[in-house]
N, C-alpha and C positions, 0 to 999 in steps of 0.2 A: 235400465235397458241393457242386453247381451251388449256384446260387443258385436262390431261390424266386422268383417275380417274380408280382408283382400287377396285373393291367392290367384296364383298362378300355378301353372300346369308345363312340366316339359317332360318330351319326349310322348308322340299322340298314334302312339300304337294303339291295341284293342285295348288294353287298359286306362293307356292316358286318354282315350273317347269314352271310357266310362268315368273317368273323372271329370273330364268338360262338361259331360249330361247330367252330374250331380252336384256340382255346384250350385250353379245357378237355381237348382231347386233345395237349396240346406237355405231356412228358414234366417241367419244372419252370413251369408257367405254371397263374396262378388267374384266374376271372374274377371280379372284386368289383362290377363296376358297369356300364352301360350309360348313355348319354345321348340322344334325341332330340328336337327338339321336338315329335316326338307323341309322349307318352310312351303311348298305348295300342296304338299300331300297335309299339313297340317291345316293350312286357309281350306282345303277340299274337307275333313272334318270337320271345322269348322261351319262350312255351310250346308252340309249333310244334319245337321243338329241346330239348323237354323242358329247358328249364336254368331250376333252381329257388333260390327264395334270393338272387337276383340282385338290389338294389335297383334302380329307373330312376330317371332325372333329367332335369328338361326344360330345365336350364342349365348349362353346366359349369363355372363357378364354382361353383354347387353343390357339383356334385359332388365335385371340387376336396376344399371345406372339409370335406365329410362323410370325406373319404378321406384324409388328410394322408398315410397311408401305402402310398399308389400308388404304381407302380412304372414304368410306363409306359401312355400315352393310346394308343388306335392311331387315331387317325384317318381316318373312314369319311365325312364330310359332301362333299356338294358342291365341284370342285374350286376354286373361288372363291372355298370360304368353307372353306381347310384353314388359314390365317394363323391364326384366333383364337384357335381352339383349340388351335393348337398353340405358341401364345404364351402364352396360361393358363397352359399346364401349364411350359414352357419358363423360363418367369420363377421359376417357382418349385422350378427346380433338376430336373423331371420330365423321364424320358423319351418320345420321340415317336418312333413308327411311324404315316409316312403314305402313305395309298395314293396310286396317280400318279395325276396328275402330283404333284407336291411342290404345289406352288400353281401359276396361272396368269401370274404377271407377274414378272419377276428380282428391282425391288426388294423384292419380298413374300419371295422366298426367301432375299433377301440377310440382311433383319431377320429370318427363320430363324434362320437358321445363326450368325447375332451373338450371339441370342439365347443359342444351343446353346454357342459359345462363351464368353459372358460368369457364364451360371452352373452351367456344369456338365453339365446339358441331355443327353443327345445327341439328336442327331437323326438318322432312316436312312427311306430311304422304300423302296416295296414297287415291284421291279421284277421278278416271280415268274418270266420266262421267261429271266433270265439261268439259273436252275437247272435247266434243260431240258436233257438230256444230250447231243443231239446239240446245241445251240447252244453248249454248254463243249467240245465235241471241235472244231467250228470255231476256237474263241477261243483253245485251246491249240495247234490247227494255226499258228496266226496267230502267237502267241506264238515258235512255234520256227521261224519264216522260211520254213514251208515252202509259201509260197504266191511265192516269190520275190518278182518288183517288180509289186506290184500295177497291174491293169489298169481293173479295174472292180467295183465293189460297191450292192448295192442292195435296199431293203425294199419288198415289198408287200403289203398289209393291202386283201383286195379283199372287205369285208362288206358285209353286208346286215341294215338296220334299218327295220320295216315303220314309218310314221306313227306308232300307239301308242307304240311306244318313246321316242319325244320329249316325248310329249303324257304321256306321267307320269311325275309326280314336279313337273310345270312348270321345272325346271332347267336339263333336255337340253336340248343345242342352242341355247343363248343365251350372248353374250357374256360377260355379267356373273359366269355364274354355273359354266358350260363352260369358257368360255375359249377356245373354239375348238369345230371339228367333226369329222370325222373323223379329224384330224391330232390335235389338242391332246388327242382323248380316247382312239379305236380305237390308232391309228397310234404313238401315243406309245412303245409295248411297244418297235415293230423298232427306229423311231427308237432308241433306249438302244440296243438289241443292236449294229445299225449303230454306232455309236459307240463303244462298249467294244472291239467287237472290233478294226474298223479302223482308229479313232484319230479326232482331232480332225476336222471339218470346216471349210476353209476362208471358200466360199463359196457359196450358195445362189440359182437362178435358178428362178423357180414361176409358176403360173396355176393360179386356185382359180375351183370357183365359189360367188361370192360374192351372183351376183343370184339372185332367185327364179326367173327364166328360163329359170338354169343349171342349177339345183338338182332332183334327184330329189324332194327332201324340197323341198314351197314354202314349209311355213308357219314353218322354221324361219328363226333370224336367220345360222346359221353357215355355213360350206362342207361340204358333203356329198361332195364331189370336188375331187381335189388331186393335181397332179400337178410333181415339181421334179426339176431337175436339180442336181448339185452336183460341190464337187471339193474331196477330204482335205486338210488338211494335207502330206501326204505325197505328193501330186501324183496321187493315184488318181481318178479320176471317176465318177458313181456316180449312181442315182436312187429316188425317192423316190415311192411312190403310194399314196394311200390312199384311200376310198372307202365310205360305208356305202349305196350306190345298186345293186350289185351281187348281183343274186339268185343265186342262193339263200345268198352268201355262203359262202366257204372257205377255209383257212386260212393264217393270214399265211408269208409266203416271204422268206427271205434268200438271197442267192445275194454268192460275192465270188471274183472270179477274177484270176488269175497268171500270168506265164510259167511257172510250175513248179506249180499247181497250180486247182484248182474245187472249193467245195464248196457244196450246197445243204442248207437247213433247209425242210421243208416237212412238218408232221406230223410229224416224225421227221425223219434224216437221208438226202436223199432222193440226194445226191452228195457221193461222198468220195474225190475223184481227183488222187495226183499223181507228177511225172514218177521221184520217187524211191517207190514202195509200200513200204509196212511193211507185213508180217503183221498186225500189228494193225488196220490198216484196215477189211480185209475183215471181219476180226471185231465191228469198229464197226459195220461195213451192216449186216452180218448179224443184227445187235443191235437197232437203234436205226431200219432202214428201214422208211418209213411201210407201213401196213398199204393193201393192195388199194383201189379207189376201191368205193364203196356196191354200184356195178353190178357188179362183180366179186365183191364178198363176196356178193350174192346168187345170181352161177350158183354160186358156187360150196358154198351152201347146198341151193341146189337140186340140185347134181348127187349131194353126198358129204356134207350133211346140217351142222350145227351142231356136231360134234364136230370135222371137222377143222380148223374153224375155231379153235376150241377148244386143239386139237393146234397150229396154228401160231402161237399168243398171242395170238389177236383175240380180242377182246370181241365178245360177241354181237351186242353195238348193234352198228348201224351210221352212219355217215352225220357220226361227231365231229366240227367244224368248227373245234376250239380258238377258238373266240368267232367265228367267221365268220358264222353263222347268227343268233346270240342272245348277248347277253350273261350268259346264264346257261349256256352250251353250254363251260365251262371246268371243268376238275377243279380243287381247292383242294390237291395234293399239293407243286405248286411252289411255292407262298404258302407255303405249312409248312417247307420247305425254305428258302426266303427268312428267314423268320423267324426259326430257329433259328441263322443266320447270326451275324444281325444279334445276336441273344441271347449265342451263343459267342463273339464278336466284342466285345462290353460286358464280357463278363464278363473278357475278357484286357484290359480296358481300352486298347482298340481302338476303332476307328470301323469301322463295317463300310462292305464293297462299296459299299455303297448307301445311302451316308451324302447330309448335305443337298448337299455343293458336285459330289458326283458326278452327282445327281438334276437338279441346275441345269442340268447341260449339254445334256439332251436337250430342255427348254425352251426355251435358250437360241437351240439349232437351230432351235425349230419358230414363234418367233417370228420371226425371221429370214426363215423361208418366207413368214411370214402377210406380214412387209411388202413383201418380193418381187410377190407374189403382187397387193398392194394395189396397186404400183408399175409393173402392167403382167408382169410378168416381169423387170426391171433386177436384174443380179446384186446383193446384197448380203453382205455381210461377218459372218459370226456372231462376235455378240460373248460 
């Protein structure tokens, strides 16, 4: 039999309520507990999601003590503030699922992962678009050389966040509490993919903006626009752009090319070209290519009506943006996937995917940009 596993959830923003609504449905996971500091706004999610029985808690040490027999914390708070909690629990031999980034600053994730390693701990954070099918058909293209000597590879996260989205919660968009802007928070996702797929990053050259001048958004303190250049490890060259200044906001893009081959993630698998084809390919596009842009699925509602749409595997909606538009504009089917990873992964007494020192690294990159970026543009070194 799995194992049964007991989690709890703190911190019940838009994320910590998609984690409340997937528990309960992961096939050996219980929810036992919830934490916020408002604990009314969190009992109000709570019964918005019908989930009954559930105690709340406005401390997790609390929680903690009420619970000795948790199983794992998942971590939902503010990225600033993912250390404490996940040091509570950590210290005391619990497991931690944190959403990204891991934290905001290395040595936070270093006393992580010390943590994870000195008692037992583990630690795995939430990087949900690695389990995006067409993003694992690039990673395994990648894996069998078939892109030969890489040329160039690059992510872009070109969204759109109106004012309000900042202005609640008071967290968004502040140093302290963010950690960054549209790199440290939207952009983070490609950043990991970029890096899993094609390998370490050398070095990093950027211009953000930083003043209010520059800034779409004035009244925040972070960058809202970011733009860097970079080069692998492995001598590939590559760029970096992310952005929540872009209306109407659309969905993030990876592209990584080769002598021997291209392939793009946009929506779905939007390019899958190379100089050797396999039959399988095509059956990859075939599969996995993004669905028509809005303007198109509407002539073509209008011409042959909702069913064919239907008939060709589009959802009715139109217009998905995979978080380009809204930070609630994302399905939770990848999260669930991620998670059960990491669960099947514990249970072989393993570290999953997306354990803490793998989480580190796409950090590691994006601080690197910030001091680039501080520095004028001067290349610097990710450490």
């Amino acid at each position: 039999m799995p194992k049964q596993w007991k989690c709890a959830v703190i911190g019940i923003g838009v994320v910590g309520e998609w984690h409340i609504r997937l528990i309960p449905k992961l096939p050996n996971c219980t929810l036992i507990a919830v934490c916020d500091i408002l604990p009314e706004k969190a009992k109000a999610t709570l019964d918005r999601n019908n989930v009954s029985g559930v105690p709340v808690y406005a401390d997790v040490k609390e929680l903690l003590r009420a619970h000795p027999d948790m199983d794992i914390l998942h971590v939902c708070t503010p990225s600033g503030d993912h250390m404490g909690p996940a040091m509570a629990a950590l210290e005391l031999g619990k497991n931690v699922i944190c959403e990204k980034p891991v934290e905001i600053a290395l040595d936070r994730i270093d006393t992580m992962i010390a943590s994870s390693k000195a008692t037992g701990g583990r630690l795995a954070a939430i990087f949900q678009n690695r389990w995006n099918d067409a993003n694992r058909a690039i990673k395994s293209a990648m894996d069998e050389g078939r892109f030969g000597q890489l040329a160039w590879a690059g992510c872009f996260t070109p969204w759109y966040r109106p004012d309000k989205y900042y202005e609640e919660g008071g967290w968004r968009g502040t140093w302290r509490l963010d950690g960054g802007g549209a790199i440290m928070n939207q952009s983070v996702h490609a950043i990991d993919l970029l890096q899993w797929i094609v390998g370490p990053v050398r070095s990093v050259s950027a211009y953000a903006a930083f003043k209010p001048e520059e800034r779409i958004h004035k009244k925040i303190e972070v960058e809202d626009i970011l733009s860097c250049s970079l080069q692998f490890e492995n001598g590939a060259f590559g760029t970096i752009m992310g952005t929540t200044g872009m209306f109407p906001g659309t969905p993030p893009r990876l592209e990584i090319g080769g002598d021997k081959g291209t392939a793009i993630s946009e929506a779905g698998l939007k390019m899958f070209s190379f100089a050797e084809p396999r039959p399988a390919d095509q059956e990859l596009l075939d599969k996995l290519c993004p669905p028509p842009t809005e303007a198109v699925q509407r002539k073509i509602a209008a011409h042959a009506g909702d069913q064919l749409l239907a008939d060709l595997g589009y959802a009715k909606k139109v217009g998905a943006t995979a978080g380009g538009s809204s930070n609630r504009d994302i399905g939770s089917d990848f999260h669930a996937r991620n998670i059960l990873h990491i669960l099947e992964s514990w249970e072989q007494g393993k570290e999953a995917d997306t354990s803490g020192p793998e989480a580190r690294k796409a950090v590691a990159i994006i601080l690197a940009i910030y001091e680039s970026a501080r520095r004028g543009g001067a290349p610097v070194r990710v450490g």
